[in-house]
Structures are given as structure tokens and as C-alpha cells.
N, C-alpha and C positions, 0 to 999 in steps of 0.2 A: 355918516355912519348911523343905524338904526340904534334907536334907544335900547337900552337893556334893561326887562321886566326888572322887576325886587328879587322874580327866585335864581335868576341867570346871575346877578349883585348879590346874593347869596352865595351860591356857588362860588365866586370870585374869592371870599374873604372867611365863611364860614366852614367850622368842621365839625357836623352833628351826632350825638352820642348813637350806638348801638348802631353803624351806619357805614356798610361798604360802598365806600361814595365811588369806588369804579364800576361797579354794576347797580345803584340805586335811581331811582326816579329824582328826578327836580325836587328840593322841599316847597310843598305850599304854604306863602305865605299869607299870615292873615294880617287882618287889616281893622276889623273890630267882633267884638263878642256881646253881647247881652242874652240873660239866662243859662238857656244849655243850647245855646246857637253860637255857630264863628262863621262870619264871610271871609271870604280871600279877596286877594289883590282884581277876581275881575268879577267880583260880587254875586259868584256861586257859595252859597248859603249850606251849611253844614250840620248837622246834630253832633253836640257833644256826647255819645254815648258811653266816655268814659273817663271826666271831670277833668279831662286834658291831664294826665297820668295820676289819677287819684286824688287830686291836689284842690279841688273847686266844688265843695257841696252844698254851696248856696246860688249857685250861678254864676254866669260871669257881669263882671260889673256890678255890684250889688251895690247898691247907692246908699246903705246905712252903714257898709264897710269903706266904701269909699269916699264918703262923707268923717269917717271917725281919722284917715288917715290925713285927710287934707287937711281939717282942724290941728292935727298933731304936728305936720308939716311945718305951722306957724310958731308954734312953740319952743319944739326941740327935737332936730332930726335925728343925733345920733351924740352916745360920750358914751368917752369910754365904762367898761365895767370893772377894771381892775381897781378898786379903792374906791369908786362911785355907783352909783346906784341914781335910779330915776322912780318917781310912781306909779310909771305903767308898770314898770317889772314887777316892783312887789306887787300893783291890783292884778295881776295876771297871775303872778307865783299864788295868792291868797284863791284866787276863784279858780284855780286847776287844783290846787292842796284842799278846795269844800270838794271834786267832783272826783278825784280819784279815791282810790281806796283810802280807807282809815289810814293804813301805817307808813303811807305815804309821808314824808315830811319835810321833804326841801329839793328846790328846782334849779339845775342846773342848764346854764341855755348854750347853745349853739348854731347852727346855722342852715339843715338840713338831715332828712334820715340819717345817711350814713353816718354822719359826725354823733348825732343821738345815742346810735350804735358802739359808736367808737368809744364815747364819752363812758357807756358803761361796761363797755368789754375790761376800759381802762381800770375804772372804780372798783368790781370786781378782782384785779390782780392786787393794785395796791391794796385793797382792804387787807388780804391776807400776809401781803407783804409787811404790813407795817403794823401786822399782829405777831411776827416774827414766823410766820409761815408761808411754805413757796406751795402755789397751788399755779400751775401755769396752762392747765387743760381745759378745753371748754364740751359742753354737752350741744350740739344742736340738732334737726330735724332735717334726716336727706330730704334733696330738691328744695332747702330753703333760699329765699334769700334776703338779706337783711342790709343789701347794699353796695358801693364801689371802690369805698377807704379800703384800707390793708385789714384792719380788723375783723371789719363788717364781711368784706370777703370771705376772711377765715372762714367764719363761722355758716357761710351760703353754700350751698350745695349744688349749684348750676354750672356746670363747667364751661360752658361757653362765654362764660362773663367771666370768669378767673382763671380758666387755665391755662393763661399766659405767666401768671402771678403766682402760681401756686410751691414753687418752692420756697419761696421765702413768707409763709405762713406760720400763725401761732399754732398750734397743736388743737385741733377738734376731732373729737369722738362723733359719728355722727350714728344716730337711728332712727328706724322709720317711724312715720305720722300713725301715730296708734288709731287706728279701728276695730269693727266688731271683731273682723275675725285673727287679726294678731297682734288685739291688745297682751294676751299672756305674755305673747314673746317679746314685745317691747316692753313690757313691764321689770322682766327679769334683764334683760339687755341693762337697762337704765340701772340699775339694783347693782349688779356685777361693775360697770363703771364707777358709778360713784364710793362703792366698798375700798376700788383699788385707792383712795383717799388724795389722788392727783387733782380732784377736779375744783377750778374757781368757778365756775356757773356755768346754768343752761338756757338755755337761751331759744324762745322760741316768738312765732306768729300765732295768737290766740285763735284760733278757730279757723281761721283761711290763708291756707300758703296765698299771698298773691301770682306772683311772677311767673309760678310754674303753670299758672291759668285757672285760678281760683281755688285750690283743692283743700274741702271740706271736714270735720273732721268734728267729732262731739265736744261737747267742752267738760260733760263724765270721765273720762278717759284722760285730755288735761288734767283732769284736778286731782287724780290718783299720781299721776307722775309729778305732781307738785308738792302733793305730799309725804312721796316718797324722798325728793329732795330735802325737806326739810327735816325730815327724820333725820336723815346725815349731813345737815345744816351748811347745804350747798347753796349758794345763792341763786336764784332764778330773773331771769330779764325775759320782760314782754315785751315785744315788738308792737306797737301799735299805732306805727305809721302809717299802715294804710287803713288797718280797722277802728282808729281811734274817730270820736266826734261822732256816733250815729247809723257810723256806716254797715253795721250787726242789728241794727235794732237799739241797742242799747251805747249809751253813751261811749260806752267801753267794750269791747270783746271778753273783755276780764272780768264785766260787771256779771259775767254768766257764772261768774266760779266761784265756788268755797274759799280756796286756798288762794291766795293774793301772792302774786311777783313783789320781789324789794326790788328790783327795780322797773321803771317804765319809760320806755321810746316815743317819743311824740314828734309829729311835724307834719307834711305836707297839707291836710285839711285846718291844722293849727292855724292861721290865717285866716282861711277861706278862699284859699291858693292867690292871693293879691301878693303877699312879700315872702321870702324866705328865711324862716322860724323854726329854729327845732328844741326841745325840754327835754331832758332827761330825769327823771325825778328819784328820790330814793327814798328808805327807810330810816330813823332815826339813828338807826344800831351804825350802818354804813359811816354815815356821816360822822359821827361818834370818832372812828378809828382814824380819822386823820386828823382829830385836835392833838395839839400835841407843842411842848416848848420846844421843838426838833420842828426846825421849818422844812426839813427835807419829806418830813410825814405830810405837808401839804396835799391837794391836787394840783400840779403841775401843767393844767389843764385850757386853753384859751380861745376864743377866736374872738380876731376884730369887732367885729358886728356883733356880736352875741348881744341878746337883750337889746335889741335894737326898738327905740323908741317907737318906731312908726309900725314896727312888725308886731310888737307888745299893743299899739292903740289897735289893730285889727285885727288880734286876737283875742281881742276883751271884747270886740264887737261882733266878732264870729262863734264866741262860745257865747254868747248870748241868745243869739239867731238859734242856737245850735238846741237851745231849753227851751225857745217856746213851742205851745201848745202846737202851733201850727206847721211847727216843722217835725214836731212828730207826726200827724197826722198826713205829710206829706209821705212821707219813709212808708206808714203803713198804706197808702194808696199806692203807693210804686210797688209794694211788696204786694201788694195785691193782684194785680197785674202780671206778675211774674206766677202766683200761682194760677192764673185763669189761664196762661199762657201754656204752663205746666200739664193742665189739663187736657186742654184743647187736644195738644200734640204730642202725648204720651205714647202711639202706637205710630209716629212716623217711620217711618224703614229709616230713615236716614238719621234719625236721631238717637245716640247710642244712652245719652243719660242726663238730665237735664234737674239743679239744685240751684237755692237761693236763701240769704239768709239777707235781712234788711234791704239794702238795694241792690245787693251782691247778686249778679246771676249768673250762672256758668250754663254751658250747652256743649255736651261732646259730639261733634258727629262721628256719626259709626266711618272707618272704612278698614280696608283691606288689611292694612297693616301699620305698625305703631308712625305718627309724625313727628318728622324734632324739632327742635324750635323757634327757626326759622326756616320750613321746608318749605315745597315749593307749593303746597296747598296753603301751606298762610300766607304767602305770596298773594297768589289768582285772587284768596279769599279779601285779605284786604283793598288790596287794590280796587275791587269790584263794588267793596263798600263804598270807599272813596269816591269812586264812578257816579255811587247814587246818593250820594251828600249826608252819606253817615258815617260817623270816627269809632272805628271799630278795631283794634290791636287784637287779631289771633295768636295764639301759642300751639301752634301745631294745628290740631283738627277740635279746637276746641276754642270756644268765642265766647270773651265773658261780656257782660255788661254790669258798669258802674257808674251812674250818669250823678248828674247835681240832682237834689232833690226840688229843683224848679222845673224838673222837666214836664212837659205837658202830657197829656194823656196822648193827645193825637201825634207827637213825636213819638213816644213809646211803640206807642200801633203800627209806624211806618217804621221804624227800625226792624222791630220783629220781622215786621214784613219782608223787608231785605235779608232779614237772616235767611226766612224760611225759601225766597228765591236762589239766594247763594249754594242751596244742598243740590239744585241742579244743576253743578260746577264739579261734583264731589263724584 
């Protein structure tokens, strides 16, 4: 009997997220990575042009991240957190409490986005809970999304990922991503909800929905609806799983804003996509409301792993990476890039509108009529990236790019490239 590849042995045992495995292709398996490159099992060589789902902004393999974790290996792999405590946690809780905002003040860990998510949908309800008031409604931004928990669902706006799930959801209010031309009406939108006095927090993606395929959005416009909230001293959660660490330009998506979230969502680049690490962090005030001689005012809150030693030693080594000089200097050379690209190809017929902020870059191609979100042009379209050894995730007719900021200039060139080949598909 003929040997069975790794993706046929896949097949056998595996079942992969976001994935109708009776009409999907084989998974490729890979076999190793260094920078923003993956080979596979028969050493076709790949561009990561999208940090393997957000997750990897140093590259793969980075050997001062993979060095801090093997060091830590010999130490202390893992104890619990409930009554215990380690020194990565607190040096990690201290060097995230210097880079977030000021009224940031204690860090709560878990184990990925959605849990982050959940973590302060949670905190949120109890706060007002256990200030003897029921607030049980949430604010969020149609076409969000903030994850695959029950919570985190809630509060997303993609119906293809939840609406199987969706009658047994918490209560959200949802409104549009304010721009130029219907900030008024999302302004009074927001105004009118939060009056009706139901609401425990809102909850949003600072500057770039990702999932819906990057979509854009001022951070002027945030900070009026932030302080509109705290006028009526609703709490606010920023989501900044995919934009936290650099990936804006600025350390923070939030570092763009006047008015500061009490709470913040951290994880996937938290690492430097090596282990899986997520923080939630809050405001003093928050944490305040669950001291109490009533252990039931607690947070009620846990996961295994949380604060996991080795995932805490490579995120002390990755937000490190993440401050020096020269990894800023990479973000604006990729950034740069994106607008030479910009330029270039601003009157193609096939290109309906094309933005970037840090290393974020979005490209819509025009056609006929609206794509959903896994149509059959993201189909043709990825697949044909694939074909030419770039990792490229469409969301309908619109292809973003998010690479590690190792990537090289002449990978970048050849990516574009295949994009601008792919419009002859459209």
C-alpha cells in the first residue's frame, strides 16, 4: 500500500476551522518557516503575506524569541495562577501597564482573542453588577468581529460565523463604523442608546475592522463616540488583537486617541505568534468594584494556562523587538511601499479603492456586483495565490495584506505582483 502524504494523514484525523471539508482542497502542510517565508511538505516555498492570521510580526522563527523561550523551558514551564504568581507575569504585566495608556492598571491573562474578549464582556457586567446595578446590553460596530466564544460572538457582526449560535446571545445594540459622510447619524444613534440607561459597554476595533477585509475608519470619529460614552459613564473595550504591537504604526491603535478605552483586548502578536497568550487589562476604577468582604464580588474568571511562563518569557521578548528603533523603521519602509504601490495604480479599471495604515493594506477590486465572504471570486482568487507561493486570505473582492515586518522588499514586489496578475481572473 502506497504511503500517505502528511496532507492525506491530515485529512484522516484533522478538522480545520472556517472549513467545508466536503468541498475544500487538501490542507498544506508545512514543514518549516524562517521570516515571512513557509515551505511545505515537498518544499514549495511560500510568502507569508498575512503573518499566518495576524499572529507573527517579527517573522517566523525569530531566534531572540526562540532563544528567550528555551531558556525559560529549563526553569519553569508552567504553575498554576490561582494563589501563585511567577516573574515573567508580573515583568510582562509591568512592561504592558509602562506602554498602554495611563489609566490602564492591572492585567488579566487568558489564553487567546476571543477569551480577552470574553474576559471583558465579563468584567463589564459584573462591574455594574456588584455596584448593585443591572446593565446587561452591549454597544458594538456592524460587521464586527471580535471572535468565536459566546460572548465575543455576541458582540460580532458577521453572520456567517454566528448564525448558527445566535439565539442564545447576550443583547447588542449594533451601529455603523462612523465616517465622513454618516458620522451625525452614528453619533445620535449612539446618544439615543446609551440615554435608554441599559447599556454595560461598547465595544469596538480601534481603527480597522479586520475580518470584514480591513475596513478603515478615522480615529477623529472614534474619539467623539468615546466621549460621548463617557459622558454617560458607559464603559468602553478596545479590541486590539489584531491592531495591537505596531501593526497601525503606532504601538497601539488607541495611541491615535484622546479619549482612552478602560478596557483593552490583547493577544495574537502578544508573543510574536510562537505560544498562545492573551491580557486583558483594565482601569483602576474597574478593578476597585470587585474588592469586597463578599467573595461572591470576586471575578469568577480562569483558564489553565493563563500566564503561562513560557508564553509571558516571549512576550517580554517580543514587545521588546516590537520598541526598537529598527523595527520601527521597518513598518515605515513597508508603509512605504504600500503607498508607492498606491500610486502607481490608482487609475487601474480594476481597482475599485486601495488604503493602508502601518502595514495594513487593503485593495478592493471593482466588479459587477456586491461579493460575500466566501464567494466564488475569493475562491479562483486565493487559490491562484496559492498556485504562485503567496498566502493571501480574500474576503470577497477585496485582498488585504498584513505581512511580519521582516518581510523583504523583493517579496513585497512579488506579491503585489500576483495581486495585479490575479485582476485578469476578475
Amino acid at each position: 500500500m502506497a504511503k500517505k502524504s502528511l496532507s492525506q494523514r491530515d485529512l484522516d484525523c484533522n478538522w480545520h476551522p472556517y472549513t467545508q471539508h466536503q468541498t475544500s482542497q487538501p490542507p498544506i502542510v508545512i514543514q518549516k518557516g524562517k521570516d515571512a517565508l513557509l515551505w511545505d511538505e515537498n518544499g514549495k516555498k511560500y510568502i507569508d503575506a498575512i503573518g499566518s492570521w495576524w499572529a507573527n510580526p517579527h517573522g517566523h522563527c525569530n531566534k531572540q524569541i526562540a532563544k528567550a523561550i528555551a531558556k525559560q523551558a529549563q526553569t519553569l514551564e508552567h504553575v498554576l495562577f490561582g494563589g501563585f504568581s511567577h516573574r515573567w507575569a508580573i515583568e510582562l504585566s509591568e512592561k504592558l501597564l509602562e506602554v498602554l495608556p495611563k489609566n490602564q492598571s492591572k492585567i488579566f491573562y487568558s489564553d487567546n482573542g476571543s477569551t480577552a474578549v470574553e474576559v471583558a464582556l465579563k468584567m463589564c457586567l459584573q462591574y455594574y453588577l456588584n455596584k448593585g446595578e443591572k446593565k446587561a446590553t452591549f454597544i458594538a460596530f456592524e460587521n464586527a468581529f471580535h471572535g468565536d466564544t459566546f460572548g465575543a460572538m455576541a458582540v460580532s457582526g458577521i453572520g456567517l460565523f454566528s448564525e448558527a449560535f445566535k439565539d442564545y446571545f447576550i443583547d447588542v445594540k449594533r451601529i455603523p463604523v462612523p465616517k465622513e459622510d454618516n458620522f451625525k447619524s452614528v453619533e445620535t444613534q449612539l446618544e439615543s442608546l446609551l440615554k435608554e440607561g441599559s447599556i454595560a459597554g461598547f465595544i469596538f476595533e480601534p481603527l480597522v475592522q479586520g475580518a470584514i477585509g480591513m475596513n478603515f475608519y478615522k480615529a477623529k470619529y472614534l474619539d467623539k463616540l468615546l466621549k460621548i460614552c463617557k459622558k454617560y459613564k458607559v464603559l468602553t473595550i478596545a479590541d486590539e488583537v489584531m491592531t495591537g504591537f505596531s501593526r497601525t504604526g503606532k504601538l497601539f491603535a488607541i495611541d491615535y486617541l484622546k479619549n482612552k478605552p478602560d478596557l483593552v483586548c490583547l493577544s495574537k502578536a502578544l508573543t510574536g505568534g510562537f505560544l498562545p497568550l492573551a491580557a486583558t487589562s483594565c482601569s483602576q476604577e474597574i478593578y476597585q468594584a470587585f474588592l469586597s468582604e463578599k467573595t461572591e464580588k470576586a471575578f469568577f474568571h480562569g483558564h489553565t494556562f493563563m500566564a503561562n511562563p513560557l508564553g509571558c518569557a516571549a512576550a517580554i521578548e517580543s514587545l521588546k523587538i516590537s520598541q526598537k528603533q529598527k523595527t520601527k523603521q521597518k513598518i515605515k519602509g513597508i508603509s512605504k511601499i504600500y503607498q508607492d504601490f498606491e500610486k502607481k495604480q490608482n487609475q487601474h479599471p480594476k481597482i475599485k479603492s486601495m488604503e493602508h495604515l502601518g502595514v495594513i493594506f487593503r485593495l478592493e477590486i471593482q466588479t459587477e456586483e456586491a461579493q460575500s465572504f466566501y464567494s466564488s471570486l475569493r475562491n479562483t482568487l486565493y487559490n491562484y495565490y496559492i498556485s504562485k507561493g503567496v498566502i493571501l486570505r480574500p474576503v470577497g473582492n477585496i485582498v488585504y495584506l498584513l505581512p511580519s515586518y521582516s518581510i523583504k522588499k523583493s517579496e513585497l514586489k512579488k506579491t503585489f505582483e500576483v495581486i495585479l496578475n490575479s485582476l485578469d481572473l476578475v
